[in-house]
N, C-alpha and C positions, 0 to 999 in steps of 0.2 A: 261283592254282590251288587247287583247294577235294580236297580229303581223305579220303574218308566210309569208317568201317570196313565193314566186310559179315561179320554172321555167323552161323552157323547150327547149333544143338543134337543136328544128326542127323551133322555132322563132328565129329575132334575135336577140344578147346581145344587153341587154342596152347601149345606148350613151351619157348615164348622169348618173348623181347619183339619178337613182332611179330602181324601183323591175319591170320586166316583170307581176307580179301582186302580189296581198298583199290579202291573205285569213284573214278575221277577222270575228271569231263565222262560220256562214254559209253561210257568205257572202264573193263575190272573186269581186273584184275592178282593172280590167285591168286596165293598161296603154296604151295610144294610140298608134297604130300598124301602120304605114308607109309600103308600098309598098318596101322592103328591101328582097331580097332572103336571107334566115339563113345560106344558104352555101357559099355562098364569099361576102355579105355585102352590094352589089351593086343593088342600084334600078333596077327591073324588066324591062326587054325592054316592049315596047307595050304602047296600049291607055289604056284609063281609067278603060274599062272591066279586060284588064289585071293587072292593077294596084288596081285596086277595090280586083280582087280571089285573089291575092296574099294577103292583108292586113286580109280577112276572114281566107284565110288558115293558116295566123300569130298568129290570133286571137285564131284557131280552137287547134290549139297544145298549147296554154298556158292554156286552156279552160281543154282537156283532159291532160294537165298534174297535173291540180289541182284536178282531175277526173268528170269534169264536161262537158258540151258540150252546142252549141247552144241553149238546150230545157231548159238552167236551168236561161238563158240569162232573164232579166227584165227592160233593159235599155241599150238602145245603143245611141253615142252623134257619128254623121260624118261631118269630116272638110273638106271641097271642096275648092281649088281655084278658081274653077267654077262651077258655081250653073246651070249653062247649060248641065251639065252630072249627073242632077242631075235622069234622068230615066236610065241613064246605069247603076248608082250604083245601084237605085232601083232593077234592073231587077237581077244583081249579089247576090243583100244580101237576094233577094227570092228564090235562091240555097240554102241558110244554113237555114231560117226562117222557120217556119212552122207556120200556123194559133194556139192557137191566140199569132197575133207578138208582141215584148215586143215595150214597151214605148220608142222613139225617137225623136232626134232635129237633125236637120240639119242646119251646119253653113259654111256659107260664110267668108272664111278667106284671108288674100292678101296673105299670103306663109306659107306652112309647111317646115318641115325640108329634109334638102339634095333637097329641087325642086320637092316632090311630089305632086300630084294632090289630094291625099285622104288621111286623117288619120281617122282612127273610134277605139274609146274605147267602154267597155260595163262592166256593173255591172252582178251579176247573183247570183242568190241563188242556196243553195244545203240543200238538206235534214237533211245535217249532218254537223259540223266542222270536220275538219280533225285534 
């Protein structure tokens, strides 16, 4: 089983010891994306709308730099501090989704990391290994 990092300068750097995501065979295995702007580090001002597009668009540049995108998405997991925003996010990840939408959980967490409200990973297939 072969390994390959995947990463991309418009998400941002890891804050642990682990890969922005890990392509193996045709499959790309995000790591969960926090509400962090890639240009200075710092959680995004705003509510959860804002914090929800910022985590998609983290998402969306680790997605096309493995050359993949939202449509090849077949599993997304989102962590909420509050499960009371749980239709804002709804309504933000129907920007990037298109019918038919991949398989999902949604979890009720006491805190994510640095104080954000949302983290979402996702799994995805592609045609092809790279």
């Amino acid at each position: 089983m072969s390994r390959q990092p995947v990463h991309s300068d418009s998400a941002p750097k890891a804050i642990g010891p682990y890969s922005q995501a890990i392509r193996s065979g045709n499959t790309l295995y995000l790591s969960g994306q926090t509400p962090l702007d890639p240009a200075t580090g710092e959680m995004v001002a705003g509510g959860i709308e804002a914090q929800a597009t910022r985590v998609f668009e983290n998402l969306q540049a680790v997605l096309g730099a493995a050359g993949a995108s939202f449509d090849n998405v077949v599993r997304v997991a989102i962590y909420m501090t509050d499960l009371g925003n749980f239709g804002a996010v709804n309504e933000v990840m129907k920007k990037y989704f298109s019918e038919p939408y991949p398989a999902r959980s949604t979890i009720g967490v006491a805190a994510l990391p640095r104080g954000a409200a949302v983290e979402v990973d996702v799994i995805a297939v592609t045609e092809t290994s790279a």
